[in-house]
Each structure stands twice: as structure tokens, then as C-alpha cells.
N, CA, C and O atoms as a GROMACS GRO file, in nm:
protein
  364
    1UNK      N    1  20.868  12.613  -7.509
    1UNK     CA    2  20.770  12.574  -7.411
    1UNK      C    3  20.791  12.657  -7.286
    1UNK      O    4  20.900  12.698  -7.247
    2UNK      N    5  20.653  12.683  -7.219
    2UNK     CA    6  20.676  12.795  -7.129
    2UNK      C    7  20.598  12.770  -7.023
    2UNK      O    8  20.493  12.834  -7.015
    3UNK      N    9  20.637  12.657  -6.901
    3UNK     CA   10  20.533  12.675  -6.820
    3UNK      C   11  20.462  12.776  -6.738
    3UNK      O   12  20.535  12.858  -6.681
    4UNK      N   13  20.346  12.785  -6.722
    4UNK     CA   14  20.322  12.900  -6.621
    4UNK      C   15  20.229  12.825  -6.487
    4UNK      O   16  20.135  12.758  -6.527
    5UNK      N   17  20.243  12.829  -6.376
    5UNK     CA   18  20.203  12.756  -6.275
    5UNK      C   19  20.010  12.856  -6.242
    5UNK      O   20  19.979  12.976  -6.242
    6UNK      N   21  19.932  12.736  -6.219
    6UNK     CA   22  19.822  12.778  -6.272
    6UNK      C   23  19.710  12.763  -6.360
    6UNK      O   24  19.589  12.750  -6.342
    7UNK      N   25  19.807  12.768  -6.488
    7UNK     CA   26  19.750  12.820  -6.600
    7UNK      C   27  19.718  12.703  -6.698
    7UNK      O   28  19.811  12.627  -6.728
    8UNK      N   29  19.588  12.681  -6.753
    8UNK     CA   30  19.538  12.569  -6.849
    8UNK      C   31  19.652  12.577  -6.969
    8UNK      O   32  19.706  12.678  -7.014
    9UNK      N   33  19.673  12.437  -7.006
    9UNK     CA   34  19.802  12.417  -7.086
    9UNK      C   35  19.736  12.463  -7.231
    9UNK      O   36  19.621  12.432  -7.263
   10UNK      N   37  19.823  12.541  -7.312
   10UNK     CA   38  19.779  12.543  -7.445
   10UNK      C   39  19.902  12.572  -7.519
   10UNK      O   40  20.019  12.591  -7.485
   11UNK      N   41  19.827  12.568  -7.659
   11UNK     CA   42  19.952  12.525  -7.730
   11UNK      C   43  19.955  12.677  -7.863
   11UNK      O   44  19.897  12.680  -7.971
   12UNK      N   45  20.054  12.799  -7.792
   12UNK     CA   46  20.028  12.873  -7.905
   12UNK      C   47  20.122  12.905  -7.994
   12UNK      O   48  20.242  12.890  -7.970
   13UNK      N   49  20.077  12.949  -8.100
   13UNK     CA   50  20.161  12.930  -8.262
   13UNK      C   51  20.181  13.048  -8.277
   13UNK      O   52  20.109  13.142  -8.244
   14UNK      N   53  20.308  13.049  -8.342
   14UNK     CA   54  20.389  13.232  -8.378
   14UNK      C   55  20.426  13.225  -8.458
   14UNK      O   56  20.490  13.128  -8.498
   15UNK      N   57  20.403  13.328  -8.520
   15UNK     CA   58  20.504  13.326  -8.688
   15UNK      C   59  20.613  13.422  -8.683
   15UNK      O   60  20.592  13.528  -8.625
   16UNK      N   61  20.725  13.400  -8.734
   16UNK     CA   62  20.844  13.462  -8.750
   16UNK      C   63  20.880  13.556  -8.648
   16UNK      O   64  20.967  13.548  -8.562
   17UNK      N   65  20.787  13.656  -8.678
   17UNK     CA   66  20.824  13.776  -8.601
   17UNK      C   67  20.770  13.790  -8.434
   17UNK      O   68  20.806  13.893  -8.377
   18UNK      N   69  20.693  13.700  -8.362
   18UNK     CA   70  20.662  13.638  -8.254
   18UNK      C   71  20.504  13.712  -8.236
   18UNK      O   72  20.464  13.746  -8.124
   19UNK      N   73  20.450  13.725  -8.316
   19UNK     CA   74  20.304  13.716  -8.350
   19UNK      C   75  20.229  13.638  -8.358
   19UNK      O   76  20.252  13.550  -8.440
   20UNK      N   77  20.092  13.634  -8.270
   20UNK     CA   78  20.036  13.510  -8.232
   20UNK      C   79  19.971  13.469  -8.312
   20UNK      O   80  19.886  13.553  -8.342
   21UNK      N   81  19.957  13.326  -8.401
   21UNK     CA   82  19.879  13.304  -8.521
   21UNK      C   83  19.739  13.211  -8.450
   21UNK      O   84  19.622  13.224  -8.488
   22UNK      N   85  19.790  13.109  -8.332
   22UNK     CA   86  19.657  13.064  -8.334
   22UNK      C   87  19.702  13.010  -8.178
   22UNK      O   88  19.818  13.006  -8.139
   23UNK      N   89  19.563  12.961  -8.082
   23UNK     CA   90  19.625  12.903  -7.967
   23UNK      C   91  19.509  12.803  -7.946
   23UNK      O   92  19.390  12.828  -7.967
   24UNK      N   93  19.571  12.660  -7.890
   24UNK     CA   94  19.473  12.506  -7.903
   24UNK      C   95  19.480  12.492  -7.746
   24UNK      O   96  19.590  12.478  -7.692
   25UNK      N   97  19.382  12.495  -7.683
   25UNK     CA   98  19.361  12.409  -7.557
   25UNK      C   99  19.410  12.261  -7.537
   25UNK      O  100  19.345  12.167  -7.584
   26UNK      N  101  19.495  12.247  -7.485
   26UNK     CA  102  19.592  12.119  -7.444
   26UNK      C  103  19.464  12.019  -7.330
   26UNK      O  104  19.426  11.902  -7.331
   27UNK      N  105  19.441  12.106  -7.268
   27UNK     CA  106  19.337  12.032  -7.124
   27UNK      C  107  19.317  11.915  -7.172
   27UNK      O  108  19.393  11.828  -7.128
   28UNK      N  109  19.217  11.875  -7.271
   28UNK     CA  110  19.124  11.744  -7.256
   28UNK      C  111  19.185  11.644  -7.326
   28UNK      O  112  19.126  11.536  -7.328
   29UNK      N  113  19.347  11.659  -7.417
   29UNK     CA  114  19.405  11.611  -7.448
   29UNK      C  115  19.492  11.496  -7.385
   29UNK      O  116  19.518  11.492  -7.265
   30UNK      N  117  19.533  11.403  -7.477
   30UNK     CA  118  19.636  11.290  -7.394
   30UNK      C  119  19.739  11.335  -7.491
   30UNK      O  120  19.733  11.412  -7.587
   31UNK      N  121  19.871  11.238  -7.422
   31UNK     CA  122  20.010  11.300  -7.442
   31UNK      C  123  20.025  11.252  -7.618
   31UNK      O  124  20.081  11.316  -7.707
   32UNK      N  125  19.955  11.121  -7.629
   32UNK     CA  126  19.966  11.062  -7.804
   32UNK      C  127  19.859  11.191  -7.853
   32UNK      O  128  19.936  11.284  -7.878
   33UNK      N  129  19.759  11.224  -7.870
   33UNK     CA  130  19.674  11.323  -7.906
   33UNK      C  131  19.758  11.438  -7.935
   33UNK      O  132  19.768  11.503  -8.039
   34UNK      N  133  19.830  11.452  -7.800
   34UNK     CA  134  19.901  11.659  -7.854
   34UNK      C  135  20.059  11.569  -7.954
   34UNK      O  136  20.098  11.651  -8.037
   35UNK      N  137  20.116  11.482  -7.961
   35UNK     CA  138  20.169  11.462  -8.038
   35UNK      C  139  20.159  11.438  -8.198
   35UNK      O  140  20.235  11.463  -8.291
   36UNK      N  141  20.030  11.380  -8.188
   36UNK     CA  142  19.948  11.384  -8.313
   36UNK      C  143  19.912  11.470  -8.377
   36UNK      O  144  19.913  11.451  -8.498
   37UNK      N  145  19.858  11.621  -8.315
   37UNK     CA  146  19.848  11.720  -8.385
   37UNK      C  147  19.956  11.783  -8.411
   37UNK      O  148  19.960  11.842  -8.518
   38UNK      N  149  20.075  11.788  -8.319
   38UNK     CA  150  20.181  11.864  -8.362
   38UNK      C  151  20.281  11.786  -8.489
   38UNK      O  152  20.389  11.829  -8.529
   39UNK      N  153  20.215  11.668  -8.536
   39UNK     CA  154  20.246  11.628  -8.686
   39UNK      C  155  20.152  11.633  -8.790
   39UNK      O  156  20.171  11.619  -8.911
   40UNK      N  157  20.038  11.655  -8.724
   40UNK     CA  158  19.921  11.707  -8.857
   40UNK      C  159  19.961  11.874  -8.905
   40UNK      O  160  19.948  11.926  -9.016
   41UNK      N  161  20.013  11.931  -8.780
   41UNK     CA  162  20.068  12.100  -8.781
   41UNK      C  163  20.186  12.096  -8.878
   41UNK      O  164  20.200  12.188  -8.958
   42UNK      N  165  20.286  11.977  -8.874
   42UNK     CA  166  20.389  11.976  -8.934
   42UNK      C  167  20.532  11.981  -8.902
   42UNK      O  168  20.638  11.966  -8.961
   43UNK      N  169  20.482  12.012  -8.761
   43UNK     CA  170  20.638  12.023  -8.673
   43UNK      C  171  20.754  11.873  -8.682
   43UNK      O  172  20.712  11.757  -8.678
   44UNK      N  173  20.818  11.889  -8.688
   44UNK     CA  174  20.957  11.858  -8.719
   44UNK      C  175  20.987  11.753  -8.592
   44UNK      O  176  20.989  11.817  -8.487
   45UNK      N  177  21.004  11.648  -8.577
   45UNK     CA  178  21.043  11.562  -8.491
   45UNK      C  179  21.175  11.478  -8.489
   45UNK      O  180  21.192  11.409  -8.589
   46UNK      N  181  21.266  11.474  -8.398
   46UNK     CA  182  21.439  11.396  -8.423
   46UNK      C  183  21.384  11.280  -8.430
   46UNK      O  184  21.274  11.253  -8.382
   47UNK      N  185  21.492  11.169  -8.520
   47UNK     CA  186  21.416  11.002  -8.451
   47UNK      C  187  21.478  11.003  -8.358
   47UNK      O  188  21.432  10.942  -8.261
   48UNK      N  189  21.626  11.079  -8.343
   48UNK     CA  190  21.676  11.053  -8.177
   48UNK      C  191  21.686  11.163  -8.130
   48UNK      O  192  21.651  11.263  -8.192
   49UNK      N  193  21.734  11.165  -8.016
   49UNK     CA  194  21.749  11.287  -7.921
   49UNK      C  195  21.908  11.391  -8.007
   49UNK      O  196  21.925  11.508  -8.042
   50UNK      N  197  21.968  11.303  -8.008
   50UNK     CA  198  22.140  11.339  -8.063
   50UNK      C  199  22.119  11.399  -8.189
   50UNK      O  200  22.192  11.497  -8.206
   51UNK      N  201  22.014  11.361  -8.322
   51UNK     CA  202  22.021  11.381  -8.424
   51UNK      C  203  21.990  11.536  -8.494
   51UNK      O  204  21.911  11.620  -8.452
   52UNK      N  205  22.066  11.544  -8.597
   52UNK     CA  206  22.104  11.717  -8.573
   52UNK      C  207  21.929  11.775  -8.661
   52UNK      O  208  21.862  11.692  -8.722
   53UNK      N  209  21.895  11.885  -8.651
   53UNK     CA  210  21.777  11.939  -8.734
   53UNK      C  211  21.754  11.997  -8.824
   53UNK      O  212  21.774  12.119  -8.821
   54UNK      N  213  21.706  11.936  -8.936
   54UNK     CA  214  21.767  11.974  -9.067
   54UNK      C  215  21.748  12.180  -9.087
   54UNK      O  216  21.666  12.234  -9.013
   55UNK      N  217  21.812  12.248  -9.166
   55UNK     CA  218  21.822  12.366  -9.187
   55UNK      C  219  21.670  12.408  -9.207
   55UNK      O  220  21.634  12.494  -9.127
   56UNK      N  221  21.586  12.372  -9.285
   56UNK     CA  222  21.503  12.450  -9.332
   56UNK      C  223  21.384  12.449  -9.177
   56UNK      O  224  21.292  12.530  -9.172
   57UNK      N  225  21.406  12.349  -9.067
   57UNK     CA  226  21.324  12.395  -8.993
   57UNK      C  227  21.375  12.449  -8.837
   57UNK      O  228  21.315  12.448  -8.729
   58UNK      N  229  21.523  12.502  -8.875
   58UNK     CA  230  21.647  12.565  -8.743
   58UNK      C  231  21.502  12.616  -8.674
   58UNK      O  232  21.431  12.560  -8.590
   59UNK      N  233  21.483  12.776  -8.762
   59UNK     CA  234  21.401  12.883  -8.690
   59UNK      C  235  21.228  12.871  -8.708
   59UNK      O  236  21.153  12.961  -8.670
   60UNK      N  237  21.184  12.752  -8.770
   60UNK     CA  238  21.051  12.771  -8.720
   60UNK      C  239  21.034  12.585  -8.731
   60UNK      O  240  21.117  12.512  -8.786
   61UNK      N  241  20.937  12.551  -8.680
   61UNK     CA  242  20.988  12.408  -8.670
   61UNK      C  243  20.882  12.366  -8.769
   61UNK      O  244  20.944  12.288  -8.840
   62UNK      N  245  20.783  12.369  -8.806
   62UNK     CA  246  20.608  12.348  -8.861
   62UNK      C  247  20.668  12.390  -9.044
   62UNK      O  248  20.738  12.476  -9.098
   63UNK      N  249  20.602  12.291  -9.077
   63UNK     CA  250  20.631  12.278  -9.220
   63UNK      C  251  20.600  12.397  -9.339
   63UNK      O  252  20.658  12.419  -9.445
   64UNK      N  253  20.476  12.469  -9.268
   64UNK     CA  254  20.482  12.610  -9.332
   64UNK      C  255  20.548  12.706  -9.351
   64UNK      O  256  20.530  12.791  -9.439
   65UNK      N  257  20.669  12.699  -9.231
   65UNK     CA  258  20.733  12.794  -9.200
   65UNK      C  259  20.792  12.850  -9.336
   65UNK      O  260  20.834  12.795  -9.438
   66UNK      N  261  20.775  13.019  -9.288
   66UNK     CA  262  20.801  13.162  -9.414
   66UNK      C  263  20.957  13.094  -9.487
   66UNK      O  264  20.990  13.065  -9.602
   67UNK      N  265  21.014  13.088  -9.373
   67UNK     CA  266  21.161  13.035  -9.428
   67UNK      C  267  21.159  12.927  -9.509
   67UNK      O  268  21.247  12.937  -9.595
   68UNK      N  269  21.087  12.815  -9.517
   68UNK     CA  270  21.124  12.712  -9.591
   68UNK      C  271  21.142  12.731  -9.743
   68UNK      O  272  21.213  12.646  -9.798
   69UNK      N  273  21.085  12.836  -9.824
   69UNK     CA  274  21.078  12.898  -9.917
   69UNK      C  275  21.251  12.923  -9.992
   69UNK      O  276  21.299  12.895 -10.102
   70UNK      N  277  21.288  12.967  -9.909
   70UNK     CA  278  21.416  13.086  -9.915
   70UNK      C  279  21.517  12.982  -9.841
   70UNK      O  280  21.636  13.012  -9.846
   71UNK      N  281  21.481  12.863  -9.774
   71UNK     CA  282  21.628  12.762  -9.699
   71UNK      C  283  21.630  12.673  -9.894
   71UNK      O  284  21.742  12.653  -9.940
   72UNK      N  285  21.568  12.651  -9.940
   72UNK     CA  286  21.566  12.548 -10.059
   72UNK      C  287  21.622  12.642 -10.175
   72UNK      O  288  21.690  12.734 -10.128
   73UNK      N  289  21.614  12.644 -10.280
   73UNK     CA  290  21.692  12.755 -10.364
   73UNK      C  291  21.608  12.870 -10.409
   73UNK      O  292  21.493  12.859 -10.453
   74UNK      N  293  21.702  13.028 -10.390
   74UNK     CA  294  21.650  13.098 -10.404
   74UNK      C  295  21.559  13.138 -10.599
   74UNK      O  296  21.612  13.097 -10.702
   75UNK      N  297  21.454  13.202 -10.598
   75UNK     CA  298  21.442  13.217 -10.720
   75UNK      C  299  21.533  13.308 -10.817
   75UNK      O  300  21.588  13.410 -10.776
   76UNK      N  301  21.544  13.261 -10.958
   76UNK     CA  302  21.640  13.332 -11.001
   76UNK      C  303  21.595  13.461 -11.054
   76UNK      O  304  21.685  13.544 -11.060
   77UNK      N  305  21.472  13.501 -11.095
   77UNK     CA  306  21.421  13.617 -11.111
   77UNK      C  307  21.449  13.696 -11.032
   77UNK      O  308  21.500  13.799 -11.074
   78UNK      N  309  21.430  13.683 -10.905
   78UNK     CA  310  21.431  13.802 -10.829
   78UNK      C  311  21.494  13.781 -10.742
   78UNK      O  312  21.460  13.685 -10.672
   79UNK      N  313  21.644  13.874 -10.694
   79UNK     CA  314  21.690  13.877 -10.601
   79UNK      C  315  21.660  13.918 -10.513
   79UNK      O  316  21.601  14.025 -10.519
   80UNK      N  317  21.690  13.841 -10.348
   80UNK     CA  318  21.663  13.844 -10.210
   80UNK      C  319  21.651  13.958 -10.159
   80UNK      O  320  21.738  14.016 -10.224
   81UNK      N  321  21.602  14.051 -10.080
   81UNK     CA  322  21.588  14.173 -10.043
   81UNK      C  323  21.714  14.162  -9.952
   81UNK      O  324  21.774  14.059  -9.921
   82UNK      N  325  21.742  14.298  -9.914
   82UNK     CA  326  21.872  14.324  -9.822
   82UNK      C  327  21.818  14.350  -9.719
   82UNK      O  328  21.701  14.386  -9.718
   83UNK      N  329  21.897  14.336  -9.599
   83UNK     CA  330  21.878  14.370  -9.466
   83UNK      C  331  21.779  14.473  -9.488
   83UNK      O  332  21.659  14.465  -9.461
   84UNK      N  333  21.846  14.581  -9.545
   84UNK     CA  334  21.796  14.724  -9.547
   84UNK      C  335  21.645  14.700  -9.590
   84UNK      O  336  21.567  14.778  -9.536
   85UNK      N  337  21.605  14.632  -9.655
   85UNK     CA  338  21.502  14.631  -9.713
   85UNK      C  339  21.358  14.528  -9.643
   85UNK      O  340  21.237  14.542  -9.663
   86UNK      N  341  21.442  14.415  -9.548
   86UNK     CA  342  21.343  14.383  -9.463
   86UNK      C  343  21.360  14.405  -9.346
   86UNK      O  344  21.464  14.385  -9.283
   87UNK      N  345  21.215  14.466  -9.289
   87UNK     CA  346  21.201  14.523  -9.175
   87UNK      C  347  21.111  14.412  -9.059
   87UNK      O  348  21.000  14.371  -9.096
   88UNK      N  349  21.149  14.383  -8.964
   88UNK     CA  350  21.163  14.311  -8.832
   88UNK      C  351  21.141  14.417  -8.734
   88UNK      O  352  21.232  14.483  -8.685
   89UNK      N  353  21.012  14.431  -8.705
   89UNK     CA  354  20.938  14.510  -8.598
   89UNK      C  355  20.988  14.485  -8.470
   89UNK      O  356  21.031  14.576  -8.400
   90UNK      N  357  20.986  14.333  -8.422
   90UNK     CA  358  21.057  14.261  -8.320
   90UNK      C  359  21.211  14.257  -8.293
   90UNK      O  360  21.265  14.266  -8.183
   91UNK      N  361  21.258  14.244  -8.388
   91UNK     CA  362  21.414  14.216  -8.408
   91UNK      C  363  21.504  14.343  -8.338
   91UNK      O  364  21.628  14.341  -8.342
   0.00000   0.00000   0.00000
């Protein structure tokens, strides 16, 4: 979260590599409303503050996330690419 003083609140979505996938106008929203969508989105919520976050959503929190694929078991056909082999424009 990133405030910027000013600026109409919105809510934008990145995938992995910090590429913008989509952005929702927060404005006309109430606080149950933007919570509501960010569980229709899929994002990941503690029941407590203390409670730890499970692995598959560390680095992206939204249930689509690229990683969730590859945190659960890898396939046995085909082994994982190497560093060398995936490239991270950002990274």
C-alpha cells in the first residue's frame, strides 16, 4: 500500500514481475465493500494479526498467483527451469 497525498484511492494489481494487470477506483467505495472485493480477487487474509502466511501466498497474496502452481508439487514430467533459464526483466 502506497499512499500518495492528493491522489483518488485505487487499488492496483501486479503480477510477479511488477507489471500492471488492472487498477479499481476505491472512491465510491466503503471500507466492508473494498474488503469484499479483495476476497472475491482472492487475496489472502490472517484470522489474526500474529498468524503466520501460508507459503503459497508469501510473494503474491491473490489466489491466482503464477507461484501457486510451483509452491504445491512440482510436475514430474518436466523439470523446473534454472535460474539461467528464467529471465526477470525487473529482478
Amino acid at each position: 500500500m502506497k499512499h500518495l497525498p492528493g491522489a483518488d484511492p485505487e487499488l492496483v494489481l501486479l503480477n510477479h514481475y511488477y507489471e500492471e494487470l488492472d487498477r479499481i477506483d476505491l472512491s465510491d467505495m466503503t471500507r466492508s465493500e473494498i474488503n469484499e472485493l479483495l476476497d472475491q480477487l482472492g487475496f489472502y487474509k490472517k484470522a489474526q494479526p500474529e498468524d503466520q502466511v501460508p507459503e503459497e501466498f508469501r510473494f503474491a497474496p491473490a489466489k491466482d498467483s503464477p507461484f501457486r502452481e510451483t509452491a504445491r508439487a512440482p510436475s514430474s514430467s518436466t523439470p523446473p527451469p534454472t535460474d539461467a533459464e528464467v529471465k526477470h526483466p525487473e529482478l
